[in-house]
C-alpha positions, -999 to 999 in steps of 0.1 A, spaced: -81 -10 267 -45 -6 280 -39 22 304 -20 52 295 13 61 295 27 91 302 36 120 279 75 110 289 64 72 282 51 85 248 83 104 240 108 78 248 90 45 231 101 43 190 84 13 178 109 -14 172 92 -39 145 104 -75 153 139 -82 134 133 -117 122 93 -110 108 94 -74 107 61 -76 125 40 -58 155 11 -59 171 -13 -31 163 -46 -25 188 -72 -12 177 -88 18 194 -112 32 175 -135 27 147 -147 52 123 -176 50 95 -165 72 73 -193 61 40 -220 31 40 -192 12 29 -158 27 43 -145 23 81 -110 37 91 -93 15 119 -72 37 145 -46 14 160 -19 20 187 12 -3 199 7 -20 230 34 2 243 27 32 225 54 30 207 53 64 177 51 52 145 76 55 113 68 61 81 65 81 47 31 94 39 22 71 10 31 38 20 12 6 33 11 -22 58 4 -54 54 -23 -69 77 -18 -107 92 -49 -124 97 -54 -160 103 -89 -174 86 -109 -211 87 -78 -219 104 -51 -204 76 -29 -174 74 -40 -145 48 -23 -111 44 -36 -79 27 -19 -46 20 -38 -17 31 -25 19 25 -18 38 56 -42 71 54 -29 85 90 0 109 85 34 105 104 29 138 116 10 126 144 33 95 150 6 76 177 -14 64 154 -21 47 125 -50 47 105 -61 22 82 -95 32 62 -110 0 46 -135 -3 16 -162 -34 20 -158 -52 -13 -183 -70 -31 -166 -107 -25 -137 -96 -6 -131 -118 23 -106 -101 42 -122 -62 37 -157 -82 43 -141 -97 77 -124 -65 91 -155 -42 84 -176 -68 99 -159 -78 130 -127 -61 141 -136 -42 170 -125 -18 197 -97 -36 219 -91 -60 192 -54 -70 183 -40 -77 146 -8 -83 133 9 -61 106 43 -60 89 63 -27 88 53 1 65 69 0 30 65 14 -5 80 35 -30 48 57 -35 58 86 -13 57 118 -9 93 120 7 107 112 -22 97 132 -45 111 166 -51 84 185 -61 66 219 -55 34 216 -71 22 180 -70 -13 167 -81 -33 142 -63 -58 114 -87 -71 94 -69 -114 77 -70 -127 50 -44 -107 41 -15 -75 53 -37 -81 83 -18 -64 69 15 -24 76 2 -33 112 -8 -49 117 22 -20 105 45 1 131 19 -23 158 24 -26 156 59 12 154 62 16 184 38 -10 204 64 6 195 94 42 203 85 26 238 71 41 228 39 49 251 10 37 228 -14 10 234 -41 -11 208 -41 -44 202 -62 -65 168 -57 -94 157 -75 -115 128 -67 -136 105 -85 -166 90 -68 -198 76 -73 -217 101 -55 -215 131 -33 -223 102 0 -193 81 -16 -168 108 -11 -148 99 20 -132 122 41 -153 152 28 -154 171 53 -120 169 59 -109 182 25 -134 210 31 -120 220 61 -83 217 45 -90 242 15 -106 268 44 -73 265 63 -48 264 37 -43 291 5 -18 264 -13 -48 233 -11 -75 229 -29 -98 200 -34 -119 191 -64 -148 161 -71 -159 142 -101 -191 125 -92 -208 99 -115 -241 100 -111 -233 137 -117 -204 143 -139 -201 109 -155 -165 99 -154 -129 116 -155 -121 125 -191 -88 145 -200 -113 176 -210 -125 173 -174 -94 178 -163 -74 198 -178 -106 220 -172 -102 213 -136 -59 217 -133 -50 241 -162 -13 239 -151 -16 199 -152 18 197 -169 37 222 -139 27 197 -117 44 161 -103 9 138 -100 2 107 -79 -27 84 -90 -43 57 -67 -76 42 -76 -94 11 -90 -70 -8 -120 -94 7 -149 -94 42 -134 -52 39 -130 -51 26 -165 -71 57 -178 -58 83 -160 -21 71 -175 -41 70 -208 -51 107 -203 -20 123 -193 3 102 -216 -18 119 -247 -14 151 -233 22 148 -238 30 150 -198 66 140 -190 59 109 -173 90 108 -150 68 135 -130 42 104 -127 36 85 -100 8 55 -93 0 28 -65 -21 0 -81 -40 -12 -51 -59 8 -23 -83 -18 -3 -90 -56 -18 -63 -64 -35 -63 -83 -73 -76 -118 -69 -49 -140 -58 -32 -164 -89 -34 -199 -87 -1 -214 -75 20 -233 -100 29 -265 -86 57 -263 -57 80 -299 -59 91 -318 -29 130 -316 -22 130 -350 -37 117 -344 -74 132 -330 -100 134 -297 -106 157 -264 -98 170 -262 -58 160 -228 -42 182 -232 -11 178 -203 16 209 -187 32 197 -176 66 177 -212 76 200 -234 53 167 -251 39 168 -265 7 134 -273 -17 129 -274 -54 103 -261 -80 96 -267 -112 108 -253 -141 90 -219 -151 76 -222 -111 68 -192 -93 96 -181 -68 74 -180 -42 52 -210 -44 92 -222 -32 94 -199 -3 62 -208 13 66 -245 7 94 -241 29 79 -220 53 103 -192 47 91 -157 66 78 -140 39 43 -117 34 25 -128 3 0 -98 3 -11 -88 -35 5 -121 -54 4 -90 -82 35 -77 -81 17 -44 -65 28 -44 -29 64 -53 -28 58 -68 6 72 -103 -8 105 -89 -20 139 -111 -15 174 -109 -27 188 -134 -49 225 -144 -41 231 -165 -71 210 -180 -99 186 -170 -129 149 -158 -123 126 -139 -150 104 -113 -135 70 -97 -148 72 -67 -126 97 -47 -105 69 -22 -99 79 -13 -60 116 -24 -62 135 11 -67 165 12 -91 193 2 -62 174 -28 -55 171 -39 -89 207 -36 -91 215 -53 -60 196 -84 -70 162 -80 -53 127 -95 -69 93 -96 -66 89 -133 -54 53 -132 -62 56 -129 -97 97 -143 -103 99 -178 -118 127 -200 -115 148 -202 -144 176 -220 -125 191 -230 -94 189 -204 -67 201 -193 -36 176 -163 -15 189 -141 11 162 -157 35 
């Protein structure tokens, strides 16, 4: 454990993620079993430096594993409000290796590196006054960091959230939530349990949010409960610009394999990169970033799903076709910026790396 700074130490120390990687070291201080499957991970700067960021968003963990570098996106569930900390709260996944790893050996004192926070999925950027949190499994951990933030800032902000879980032992942060709807008049919290209540249907809930369509709503859960959930509120006729989801929670989708990344010798389309002046090729149709990494360009690989956003880059010239934009906001998009992780190379390129 490092020793403590003091309260003007605390004050004075922003934390400055590293320019060139965008990366810091997180320790962590504190474990916390939360369900027989769910730990949260407290973690401080070695400085203790405050934290920045918009309840909602992520970090991407850096791990190295057998000897080889492997990221994973993790959803903060801390709230900036108490800038110190950061919590990360972790689902064990039946065949994940990196959720298996951290529930199974990170530790007290233990250092790990992590990429600054990001995402679009926010609550600071949303203008809403009555807002509706979905969320079932460890989807739960982006409407807690908003729900926490919404308490702490004594927030007039209606907000409803209803849970799925598998059982009344699955629901993490229960107590929590209970306390929350004791201590606030404009929060309550509702459950949908499966071995109880069998799944969310839209009777269920518009039994359980009569004023569903008043509301701006944020979704976070498992891909079939996401897909679902849009099902539900699409054929209630809900005006989906007051929707808002984040596709990934703990273990993210199973990575893709890698088309096949060319030597600079072989034919192919150049992706030259601005910053290091290294130029490689791909082939045609070849994912973007299967390029980047072949070069050993900086870039966090996280999701390979399009979900994350972490492996975003700006084109400067050149043709690629994109399957998702999902976290890339309208500006972006216009700028030039993709998702690298699901871009292929239609031409020559140039990348503001």
């Amino acid at each position: 454990m490092h020793q403590q700074a003091s309260q003007k130490e605390w004050l004075e120390a922003p934390l400055q993620w590293a320019e060139v990687s965008g990366t810091t070291n997180l320790i962590c201080q504190k474990v916390i079993q939360e369900t027989h499957d769910v730990k949260t991970f407290v973690f401080q700067t070695p400085k203790l430096s405050r934290f920045n960021y918009k309840a909602g968003q992520f970090v991407t963990l850096q791990l190295e594993m057998a000897g080889k570098p492997v990221s994973r996106t993790y959803t903060i569930s801390s709230t900036p409000s108490r800038p110190y900390t950061l919590e990360l709260t972790i689902k064990k996944v039946d065949g994940g290796k990196v959720s298996g790893w951290l529930l199974d050996n990170l530790k007290e004192g233990h250092r790990i590196g992590a990429t600054a926070p990001a995402g679009v999925f926010n609550l600071a950027d949303a203008d809403a006054e009555k807002v509706l949190f979905l969320s079932a499994g460890c989807g739960i951990t982006p409407m807690m960091s908003m729900s926490r933030w919404l308490q702490d800032t004594c927030s007039k902000v209606d907000a409803r959230f209803v849970h799925s879980a598998r059982s009344e032992q699955d629901i993490i942060f229960h107590n929590e939530l209970t306390m929350m709807e004791k201590t606030s008049e404009l929060f309550s919290a509702d459950y949908v349990l499966e071995d109880k209540d069998g799944f969310l249907t839209q009777e269920k809930l518009q039994q359980r949010v009569p004023d569903l369509h008043s509301r701006t709503i944020f979704v976070c859960g498992p891909v079939p409960y996401m897909k679902a959930v849009k099902q539900m509120v699409t054929e209630s006729g809900f005006n989906m610009d007051n929707y808002h989801e984040e596709s990934f929670g703990g273990e993210m989708m199973p990575q893709v394999e890698k088309s096949e990344a060319v030597a600079a010798n072989a034919a192919g389309f150049s992706v030259s990169l601005e910053k290091s002046g290294k130029v490689g090729t791909v082939n045609p149709d070849g994912l973007l970033l299967d390029a980047l990494e072949g070069q050993k360009a900086p870039i966090v690989a996280a999701c390979r799903a399009g979900v994350c956003g972490a492996c975003k880059v700006l084109i400067i010239d050149g043709e690629v076709d994109s399957s998702s934009q999902m976290t890339l906001t309208a500006q972006e998009i216009e700028q030039g910026y993709v998702l690298s992780c699901c871009s292929t190379v239609k031409s020559d390129v140039a990348v503001a790396v």
